[in-house]
MITOR-296156 format. One line per field, with one value per residue (C-alpha): residue number from 1; residue in one letter; x, y, z. Coordinates in steps of 0.02 Angstrom, whole numbers, plus 50000, padded with zeros to 5 digits. Layout:
num = NUM:... $
residuo = A:... $
px = X:... $
py = Y:... $
pz = Z:... $
// end
This chain:
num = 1:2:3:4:5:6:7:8:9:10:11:12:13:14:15:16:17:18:19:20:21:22:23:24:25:26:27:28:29:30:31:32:33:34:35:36:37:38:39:40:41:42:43:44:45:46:47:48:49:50:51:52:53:54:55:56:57:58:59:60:61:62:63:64:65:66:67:68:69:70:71:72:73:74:75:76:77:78:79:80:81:82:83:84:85:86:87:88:89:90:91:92:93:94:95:96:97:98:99:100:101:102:103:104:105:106:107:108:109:110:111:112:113:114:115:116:117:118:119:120:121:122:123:124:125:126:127:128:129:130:131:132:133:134:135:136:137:138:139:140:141:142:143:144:145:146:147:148:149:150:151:152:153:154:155:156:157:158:159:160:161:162:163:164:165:166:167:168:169:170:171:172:173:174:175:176:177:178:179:180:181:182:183:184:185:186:187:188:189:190:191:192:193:194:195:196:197:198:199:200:201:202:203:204:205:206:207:208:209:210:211:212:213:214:215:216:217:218:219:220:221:222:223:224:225:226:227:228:229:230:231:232:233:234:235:236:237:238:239:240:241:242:243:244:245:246:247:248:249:250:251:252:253:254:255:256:257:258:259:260:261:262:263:264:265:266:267:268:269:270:271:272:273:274:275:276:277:278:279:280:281:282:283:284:285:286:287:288:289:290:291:292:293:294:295:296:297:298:299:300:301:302:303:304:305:306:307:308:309:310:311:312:313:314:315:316:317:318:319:320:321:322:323:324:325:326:327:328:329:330:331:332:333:334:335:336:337:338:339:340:341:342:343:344:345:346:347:348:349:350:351:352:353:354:355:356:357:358:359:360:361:362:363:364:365:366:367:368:369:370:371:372:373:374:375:376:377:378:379:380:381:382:383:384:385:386:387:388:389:390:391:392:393:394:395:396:397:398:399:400:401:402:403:404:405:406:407:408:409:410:411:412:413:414:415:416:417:418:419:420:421:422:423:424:425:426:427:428:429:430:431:432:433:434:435:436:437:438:439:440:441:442:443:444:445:446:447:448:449:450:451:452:453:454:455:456:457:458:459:460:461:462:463:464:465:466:467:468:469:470:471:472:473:474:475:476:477:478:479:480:481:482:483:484:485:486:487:488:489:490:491:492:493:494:495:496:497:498:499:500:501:502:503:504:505:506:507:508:509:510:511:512:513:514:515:516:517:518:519:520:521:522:523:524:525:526:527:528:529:530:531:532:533:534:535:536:537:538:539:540:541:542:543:544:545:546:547:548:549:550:551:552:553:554:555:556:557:558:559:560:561:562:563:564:565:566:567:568:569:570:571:572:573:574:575:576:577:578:579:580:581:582:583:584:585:586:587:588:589:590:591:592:593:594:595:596:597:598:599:600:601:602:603:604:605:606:607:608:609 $
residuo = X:X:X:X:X:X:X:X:X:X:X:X:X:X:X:X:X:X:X:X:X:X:X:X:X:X:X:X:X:X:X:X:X:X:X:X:X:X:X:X:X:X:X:X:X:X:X:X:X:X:X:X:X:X:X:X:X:X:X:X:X:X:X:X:X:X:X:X:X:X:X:X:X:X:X:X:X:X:X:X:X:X:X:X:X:X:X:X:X:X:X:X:X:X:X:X:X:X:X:X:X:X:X:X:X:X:X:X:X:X:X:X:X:X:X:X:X:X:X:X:X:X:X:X:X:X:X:X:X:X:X:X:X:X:X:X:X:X:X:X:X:X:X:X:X:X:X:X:X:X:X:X:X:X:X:X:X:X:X:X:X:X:X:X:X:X:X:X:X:X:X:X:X:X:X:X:X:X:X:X:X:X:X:X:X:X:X:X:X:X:X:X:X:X:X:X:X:X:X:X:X:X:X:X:X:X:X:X:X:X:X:X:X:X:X:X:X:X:X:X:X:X:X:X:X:X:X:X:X:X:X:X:X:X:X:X:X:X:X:X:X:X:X:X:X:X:X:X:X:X:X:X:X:X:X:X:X:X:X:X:X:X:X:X:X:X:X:X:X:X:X:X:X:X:X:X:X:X:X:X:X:X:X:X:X:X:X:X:X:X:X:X:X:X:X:X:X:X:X:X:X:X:X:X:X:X:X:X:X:X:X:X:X:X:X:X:X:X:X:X:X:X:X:X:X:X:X:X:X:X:X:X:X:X:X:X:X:X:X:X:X:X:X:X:X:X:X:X:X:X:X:X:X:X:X:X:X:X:X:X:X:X:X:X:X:X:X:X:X:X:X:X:X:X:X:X:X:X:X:X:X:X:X:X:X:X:X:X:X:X:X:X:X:X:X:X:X:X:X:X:X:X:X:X:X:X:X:X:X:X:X:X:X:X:X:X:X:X:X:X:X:X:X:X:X:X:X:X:X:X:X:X:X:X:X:X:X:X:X:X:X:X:X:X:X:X:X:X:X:X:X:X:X:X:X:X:X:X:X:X:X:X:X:X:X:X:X:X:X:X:X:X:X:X:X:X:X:X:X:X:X:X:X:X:X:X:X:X:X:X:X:X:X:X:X:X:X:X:X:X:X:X:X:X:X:X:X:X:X:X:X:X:X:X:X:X:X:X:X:X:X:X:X:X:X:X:X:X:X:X:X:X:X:X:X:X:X:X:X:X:X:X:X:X:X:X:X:X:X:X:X:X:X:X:X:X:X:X:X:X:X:X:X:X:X:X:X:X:X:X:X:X:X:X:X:X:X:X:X:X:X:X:X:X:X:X:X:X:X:X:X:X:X:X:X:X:X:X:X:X:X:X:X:X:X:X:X:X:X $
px = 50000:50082:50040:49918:49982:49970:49853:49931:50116:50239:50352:50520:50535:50650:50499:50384:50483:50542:50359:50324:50477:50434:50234:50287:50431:50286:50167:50308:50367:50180:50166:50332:50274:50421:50323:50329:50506:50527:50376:50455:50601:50451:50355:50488:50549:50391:50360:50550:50486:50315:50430:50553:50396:50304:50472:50486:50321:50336:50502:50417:50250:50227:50271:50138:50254:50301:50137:50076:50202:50149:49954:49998:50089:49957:49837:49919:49950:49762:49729:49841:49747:49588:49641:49548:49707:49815:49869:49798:49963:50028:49872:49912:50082:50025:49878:50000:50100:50005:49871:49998:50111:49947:49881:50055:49998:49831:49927:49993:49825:49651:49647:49746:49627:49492:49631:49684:49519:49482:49643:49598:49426:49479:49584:49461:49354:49478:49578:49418:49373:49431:49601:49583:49541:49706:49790:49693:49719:49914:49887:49817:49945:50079:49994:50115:50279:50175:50213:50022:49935:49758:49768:49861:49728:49571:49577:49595:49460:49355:49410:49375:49167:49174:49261:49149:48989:49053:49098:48972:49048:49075:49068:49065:49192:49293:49190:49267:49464:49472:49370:49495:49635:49527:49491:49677:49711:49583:49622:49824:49765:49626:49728:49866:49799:49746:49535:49547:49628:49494:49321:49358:49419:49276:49193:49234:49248:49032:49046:49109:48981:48858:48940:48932:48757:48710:48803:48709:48538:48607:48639:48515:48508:48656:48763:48680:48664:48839:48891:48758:48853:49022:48933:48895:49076:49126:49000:49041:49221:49208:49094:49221:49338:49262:49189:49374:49447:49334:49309:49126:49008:48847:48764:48782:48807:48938:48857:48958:48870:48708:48744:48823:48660:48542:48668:48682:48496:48473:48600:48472:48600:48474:48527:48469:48556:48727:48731:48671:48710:48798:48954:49083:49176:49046:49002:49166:49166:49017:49094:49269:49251:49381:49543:49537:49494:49643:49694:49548:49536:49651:49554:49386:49470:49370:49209:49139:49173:49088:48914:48949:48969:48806:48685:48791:48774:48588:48561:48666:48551:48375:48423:48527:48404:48280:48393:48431:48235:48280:48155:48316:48177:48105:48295:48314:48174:48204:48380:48327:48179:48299:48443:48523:48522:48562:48740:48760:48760:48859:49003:48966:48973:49113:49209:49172:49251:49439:49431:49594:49564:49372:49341:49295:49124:49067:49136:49033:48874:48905:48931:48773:48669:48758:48680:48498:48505:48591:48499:48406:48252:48316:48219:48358:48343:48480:48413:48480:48559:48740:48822:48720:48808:48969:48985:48947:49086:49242:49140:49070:49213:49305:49174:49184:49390:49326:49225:49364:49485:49361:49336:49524:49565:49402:49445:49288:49222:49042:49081:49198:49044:48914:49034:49049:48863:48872:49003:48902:48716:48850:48904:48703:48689:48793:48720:48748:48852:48990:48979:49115:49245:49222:49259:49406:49451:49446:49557:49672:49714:49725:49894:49795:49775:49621:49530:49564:49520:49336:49326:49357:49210:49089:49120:49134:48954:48876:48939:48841:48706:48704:48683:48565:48452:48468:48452:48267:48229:48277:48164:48016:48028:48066:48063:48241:48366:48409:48570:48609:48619:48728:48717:48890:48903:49029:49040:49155:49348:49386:49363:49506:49632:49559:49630:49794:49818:49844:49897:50027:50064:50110:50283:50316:50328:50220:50136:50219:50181:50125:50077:49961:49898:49698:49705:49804:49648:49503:49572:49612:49425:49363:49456:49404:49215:49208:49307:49183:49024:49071:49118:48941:48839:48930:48992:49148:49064:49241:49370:49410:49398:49494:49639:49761:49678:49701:49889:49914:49852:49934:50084:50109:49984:49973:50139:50253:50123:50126:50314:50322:50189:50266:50448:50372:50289:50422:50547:50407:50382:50568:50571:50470:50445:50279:50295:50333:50162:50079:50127:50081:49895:49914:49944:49854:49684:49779:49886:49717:49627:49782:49794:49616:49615:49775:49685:49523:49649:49744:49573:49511:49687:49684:49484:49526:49679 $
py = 50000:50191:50315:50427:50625:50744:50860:51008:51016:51003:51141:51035:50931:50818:50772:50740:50623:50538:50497:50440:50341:50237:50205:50158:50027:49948:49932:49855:49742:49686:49671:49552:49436:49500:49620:49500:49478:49657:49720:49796:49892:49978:49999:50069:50201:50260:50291:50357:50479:50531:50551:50686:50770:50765:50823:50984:51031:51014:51094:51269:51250:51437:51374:51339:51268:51145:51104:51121:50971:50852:50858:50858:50665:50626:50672:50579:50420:50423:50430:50276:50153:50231:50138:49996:49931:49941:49745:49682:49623:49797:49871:49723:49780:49972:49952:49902:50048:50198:50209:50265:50373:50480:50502:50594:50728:50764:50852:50991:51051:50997:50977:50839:50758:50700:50633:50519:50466:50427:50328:50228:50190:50134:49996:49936:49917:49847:49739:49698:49744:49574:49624:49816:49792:49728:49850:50014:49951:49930:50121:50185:50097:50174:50359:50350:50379:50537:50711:50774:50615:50688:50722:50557:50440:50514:50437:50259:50289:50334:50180:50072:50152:50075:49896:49868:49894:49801:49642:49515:49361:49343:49549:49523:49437:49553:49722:49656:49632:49827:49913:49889:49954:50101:50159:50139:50245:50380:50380:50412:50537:50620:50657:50730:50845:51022:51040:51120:50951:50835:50887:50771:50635:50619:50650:50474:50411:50421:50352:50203:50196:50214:50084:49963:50009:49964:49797:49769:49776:49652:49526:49403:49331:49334:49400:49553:49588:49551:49676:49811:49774:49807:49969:50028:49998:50097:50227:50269:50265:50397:50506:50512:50560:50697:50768:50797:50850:50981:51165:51191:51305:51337:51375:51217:51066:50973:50865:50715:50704:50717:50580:50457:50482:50451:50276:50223:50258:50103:49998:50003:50102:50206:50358:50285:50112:50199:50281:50140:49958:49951:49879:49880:49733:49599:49689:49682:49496:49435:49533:49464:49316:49295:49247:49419:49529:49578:49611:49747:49826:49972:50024:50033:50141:50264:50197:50220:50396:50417:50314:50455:50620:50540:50589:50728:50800:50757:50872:51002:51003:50974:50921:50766:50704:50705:50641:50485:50493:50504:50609:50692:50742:50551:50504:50632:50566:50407:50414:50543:50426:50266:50265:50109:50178:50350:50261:50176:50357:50427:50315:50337:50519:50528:50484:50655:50735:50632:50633:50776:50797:50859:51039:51157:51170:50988:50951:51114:51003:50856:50927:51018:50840:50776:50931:50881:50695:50741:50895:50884:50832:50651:50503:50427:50249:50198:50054:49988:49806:49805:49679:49792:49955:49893:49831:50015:50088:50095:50190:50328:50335:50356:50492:50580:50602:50656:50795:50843:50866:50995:51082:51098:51156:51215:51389:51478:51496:51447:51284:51243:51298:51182:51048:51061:51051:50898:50828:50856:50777:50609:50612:50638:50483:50370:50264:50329:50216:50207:50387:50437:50301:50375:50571:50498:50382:50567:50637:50519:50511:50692:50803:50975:51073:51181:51015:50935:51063:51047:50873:50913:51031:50918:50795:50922:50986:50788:50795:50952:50894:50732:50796:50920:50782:50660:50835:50831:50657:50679:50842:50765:50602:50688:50520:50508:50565:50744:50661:50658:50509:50540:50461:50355:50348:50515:50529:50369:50347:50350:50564:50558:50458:50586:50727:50638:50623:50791:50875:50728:50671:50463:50526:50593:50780:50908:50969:51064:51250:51387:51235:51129:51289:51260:51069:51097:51244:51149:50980:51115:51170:50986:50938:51110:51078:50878:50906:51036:50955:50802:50911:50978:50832:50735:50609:50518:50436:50459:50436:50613:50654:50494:50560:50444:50533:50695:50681:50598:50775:50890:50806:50740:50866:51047:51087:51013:51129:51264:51249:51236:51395:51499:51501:51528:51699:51750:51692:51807:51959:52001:51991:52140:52062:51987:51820:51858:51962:51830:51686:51789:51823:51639:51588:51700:51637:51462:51502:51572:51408:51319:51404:51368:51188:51194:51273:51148:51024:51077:51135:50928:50848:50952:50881:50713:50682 $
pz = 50000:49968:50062:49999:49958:50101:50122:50204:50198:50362:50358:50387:50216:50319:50437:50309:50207:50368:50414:50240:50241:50388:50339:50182:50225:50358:50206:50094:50226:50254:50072:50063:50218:50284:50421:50559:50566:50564:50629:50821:50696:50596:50747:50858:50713:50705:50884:50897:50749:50864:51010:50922:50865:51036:51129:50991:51015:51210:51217:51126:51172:51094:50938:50823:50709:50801:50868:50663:50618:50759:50700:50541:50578:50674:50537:50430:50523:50537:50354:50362:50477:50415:50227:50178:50098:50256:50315:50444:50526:50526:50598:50721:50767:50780:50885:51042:51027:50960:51061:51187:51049:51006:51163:51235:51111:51195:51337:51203:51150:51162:50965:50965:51084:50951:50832:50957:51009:50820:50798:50949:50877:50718:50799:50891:50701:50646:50805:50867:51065:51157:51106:51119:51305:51359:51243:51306:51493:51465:51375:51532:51649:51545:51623:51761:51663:51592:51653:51598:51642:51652:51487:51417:51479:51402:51238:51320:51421:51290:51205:51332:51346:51181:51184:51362:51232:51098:51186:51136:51274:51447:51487:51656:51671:51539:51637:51810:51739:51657:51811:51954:51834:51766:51958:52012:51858:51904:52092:52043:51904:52010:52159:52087:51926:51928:51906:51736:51684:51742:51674:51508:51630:51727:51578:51493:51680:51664:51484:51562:51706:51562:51442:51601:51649:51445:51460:51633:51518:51394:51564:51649:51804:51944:51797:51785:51972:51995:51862:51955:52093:52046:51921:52113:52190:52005:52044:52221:52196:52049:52160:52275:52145:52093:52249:52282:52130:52098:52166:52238:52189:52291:52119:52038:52040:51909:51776:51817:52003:51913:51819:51928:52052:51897:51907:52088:52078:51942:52042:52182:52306:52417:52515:52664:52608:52569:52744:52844:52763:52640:52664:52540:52580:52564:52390:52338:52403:52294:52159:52124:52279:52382:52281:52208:52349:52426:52228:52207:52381:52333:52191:52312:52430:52416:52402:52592:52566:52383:52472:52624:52474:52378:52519:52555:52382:52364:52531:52431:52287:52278:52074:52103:52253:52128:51997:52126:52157:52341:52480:52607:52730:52752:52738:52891:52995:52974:53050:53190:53234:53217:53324:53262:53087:53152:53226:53054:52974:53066:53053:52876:52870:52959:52805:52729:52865:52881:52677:52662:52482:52501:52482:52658:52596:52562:52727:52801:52705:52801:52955:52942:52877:53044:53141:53058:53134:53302:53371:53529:53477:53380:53489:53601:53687:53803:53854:53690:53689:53784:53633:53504:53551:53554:53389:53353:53490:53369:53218:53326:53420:53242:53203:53348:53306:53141:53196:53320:53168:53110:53250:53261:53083:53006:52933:52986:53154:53127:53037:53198:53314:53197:53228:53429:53416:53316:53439:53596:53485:53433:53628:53699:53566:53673:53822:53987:54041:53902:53899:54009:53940:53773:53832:53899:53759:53659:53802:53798:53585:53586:53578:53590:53754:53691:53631:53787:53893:53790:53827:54007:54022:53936:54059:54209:54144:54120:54313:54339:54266:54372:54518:54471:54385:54573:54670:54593:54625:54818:54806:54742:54880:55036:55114:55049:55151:55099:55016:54806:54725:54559:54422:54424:54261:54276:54473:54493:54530:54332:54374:54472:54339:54203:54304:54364:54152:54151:54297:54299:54116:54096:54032:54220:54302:54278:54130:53997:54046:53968:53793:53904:54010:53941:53979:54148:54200:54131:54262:54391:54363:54365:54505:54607:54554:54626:54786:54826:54765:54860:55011:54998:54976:55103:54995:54920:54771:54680:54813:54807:54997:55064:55151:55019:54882:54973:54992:54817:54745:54866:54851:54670:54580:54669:54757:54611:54488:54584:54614:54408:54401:54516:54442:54264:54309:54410:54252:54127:54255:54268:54056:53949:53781:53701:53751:53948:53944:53829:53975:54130:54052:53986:54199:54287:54283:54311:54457:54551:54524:54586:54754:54771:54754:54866:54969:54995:54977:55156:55225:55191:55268:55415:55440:55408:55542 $
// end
């Protein structure tokens, strides 16, 4: 076969006739039987000769010559495999190696984009798809050793929403081989791109879900619901994808949410399924069984928190709950009338909220779907099932780290405000008596003084509350004697540990001053608040007024604090600069609470002997 005559000219006669050169001698050596012998020479010069082009164009990319030459090759290399004459061994030989050659180009400029998508079509005409798939999956695997990826691997993917509808046997099985390699491919892509690269990504990333969704129709049987089930796993793991690749705008909503909601919806995933049940493990299980599961959990990683950014983005926009034919305000009842369910979410949700990549204001979304099915007015039962609730303890415990991360580093003060709230509704969730281990379970993993010294005051107001709520019961049956009975829930011995962790850290000596100076007042304050209380009542529910426990605080908490306390200020009031003044304001509400416990403290030992 000769090549046909050009129709626009490359300005370096050098190139041209090199291009021609090379498509000719693969047509002549196809035409002797001699191809296969020397069919990775011909194919190698030829992607050699794309290379040089691609590296010219990329080296200048302000020169339109350059940039002129390279589509003109590609141009013409597409006339070529378009011929009816071309052999079908050297279409054969090409189809492994210039998918990936054409699709480089796509990163120069967006016109070279449906060249390469064309090329790629025509070999899978002419290569058939059962082939094509392994090719166009070894194409997008190739994406890593590409400086502008994002751009690369469009082509392939469009190939591939293609050669998934045109294979007539065994799709599943074909459908579950590509997807796991697509999603790794979009996950390394995704995560690493700038936005204005991605919209024709996740562009062909929905061709796909739709190519898979048109095979599902084509299936019977356990077949097909397999396939819906891994279309799902696709579907979630793409929304999650997206959700954090994109910038959000409260105006709109991008297309490619729309569209994988109008999906999930067919593969049967409810919002109220997604947040409570589904689990993507067993899915995955029934999917690829249990020789390949370890294999594909990487490219489902992100899966929980695409099923999480569904409901999230349906109670963004009234358009894609309709879209996913979902009601957010039975959704919403439903978990603040169910408490089982309402755990389930919120171990779901929680995902939204650790997911770094996620914009501010999706998580600001979440945390305010959170607020909706935590308030004060949900229907609470804690007289639930010991062995139910604890199957539930490390996922709400997990959320409740989640929404401390966002009330740490949340940029603006009302989201971080929203998300105490949301903290104290997940906390009111918990039963009574698991209550306390979990505020100090929070104590315990975390490094920051200001978030400790919150946890402290939540649990030194469930105290307060305590005793105020047994107070009443004494009042209204004055056959009682005129004692409290707290709940012991909080007022127990554990009170006395939770202090001791700060005012006397497990590394030894005193706490670092003036860094821990909010945990060290709020335990100061805690401390201050029981000894009195139990002074009052006339009782030593938690050990506090036993002489040991007495001299255990005087001795190893107080005097080697006030000892640290006292040489600080007098270290800061002798010095002039910022940080002196900063540390004495930063003490002096600390060192007055300090003398006063020292104080009640001697006052009790000097009672007791």
């Amino acid at each position: 076969m000769s090549v046909e005559s050009e129709t626009g000219s490359f300005r370096d006669s050098e190139t041209r006739n090199n291009l021609r050169r090379i498509l000719e001698s693969c047509s002549k050596l196809a035409e002797a039987g001699d191809f296969h012998e020397s069919e990775n020479t011909a194919v190698s010069e030829l992607v050699e000769f794309l290379d040089s082009l691609l590296d010219a164009a990329m080296s200048d990319l302000d020169s339109e010559n350059a940039e002129n030459d390279a589509f003109e090759a590609i141009s013409e290399i597409h006339r070529y495999i378009c011929s009816p004459s071309i052999d079908q061994e050297v279409v054969d030989a090409l189809s492994f190696e210039l998918p990936k050659a054409v699709s480089k180009f796509v990163g120069i400029s967006s016109r070279f984009l449906d060249l390469a998508i064309s090329i790629i079509d025509q070999f899978i005409v002419k290569c058939g798809p059962r082939d094509m798939l392994s090719i166009l999956c070894n194409t997008l695997g190739y994406s890593s050793k590409i400086i502008k990826a994002a751009s690369y691997i469009v082509p392939p993917l469009s190939g591939l929403s293609k050669v998934l509808l045109s294979i007539q046997r065994r799709q599943f099985e074909q459908v579950k081989v590509a997807v796991p390699i697509i999603l790794n491919i979009l996950k390394a892509v995704s995560l690493e791109s700038e936005e204005a690269e991605l919209e024709d990504v996740f562009d062909t990333a929905v061709e796909i879900a739709n190519s898979i969704y048109e095979v599902c129709n084509k299936l019977e049987r356990d077949t097909k619901e397999k396939l819906r089930a891994l279309l799902g796993l696709y579907v979630m793991q793409c929304m999650a994808l997206v959700s954090a690749s994109i910038s959000y705008k409260a105006s709109s909503c991008p297309s490619s949410v729309l569209q994988l909601s109008q999906i999930s919806s067919y593969c049967g995933l409810s919002y109220l399924s997604l947040v409570t049940t589904y689990d993507v493990e067993i899915v995955a299980e029934s999917v690829f069984g249990g020789e390949d599961k370890d294999h594909c959990t990487g490219c489902f990683s992100h899966v929980k928190h695409g099923a999480a950014l569904s409901v999230v983005w349906g109670h963004v926009s009234k358009e894609v709950a309709q879209t996913a034919k979902e009601d957010l305000i039975a959704i919403r009842d439903e978990l603040r009338n169910n408490q089982t369910k309402r755990w389930q979410a919120i171990g779901t949700l929680k995902h939204v909220l650790y997911f770094v990549n996620l914009p501010w204001e999706l998580k600001k979304h979440a945390i305010d779907f959170l607020l909706s099915i935590t308030d004060e007015g949900v229907s609470r039962n804690y007289n639930e099932e010991r062995s139910e609730w604890s199957s539930y303890v490390p996922s709400l415990f997990s959320a409740l780290q989640a929404v401390k991360m966002v009330i740490m580093y949340a940029p603006e003060p009302e989201l971080r405000k929203k998300s105490f709230t949301v903290l104290k509704g997940v906390l009111a969730d918990i039963p009574n008596s698991q209550r306390f281990d979990i505020m100090k379970a929070l104590i315990t993993n975390t490094d920051s003084s200001s978030m400790i010294a919150i946890f402290i005051d939540l649990v030194r107001k469930e105290m307060h509350t305590a005793i105020c709520s047994s107070r009443s019961i004494v009042k209204d049956a004055p056959q009682i004697d005129n004692k409290a009975f707290p709940d012991t829930s909080f007022w127990n011995p554990g009170i006395l540990e939770l202090v001791e962790l700060v005012l006397r850290p497990p590394q030894g000596g005193p706490p670092s001053l003036p860094e821990q100076s909010d945990a060290v007042l709020s335990a100061l304050n805690l401390y201050r608040f029981v000894l009195m209380t139990e002074s009052a009542e006339k009782t030593n529910i938690t050990g506090v007024l036993s002489r040991n426990n007495l001299l255990k605080a005087y001795n190893e908490w107080l005097l080697p604090l006030r000892t640290l306390v006292t040489g600080i200020m007098a270290e800061s009031h002798s010095d002039y600069d910022e940080f002196a003044v900063d540390t004495v304001c930063t003490l002096n509400p600390l060192e007055l609470v300090l003398y006063r416990c020292i104080e009640l403290v001697d006052e009790k030992l000097k009672q007791s002997t």
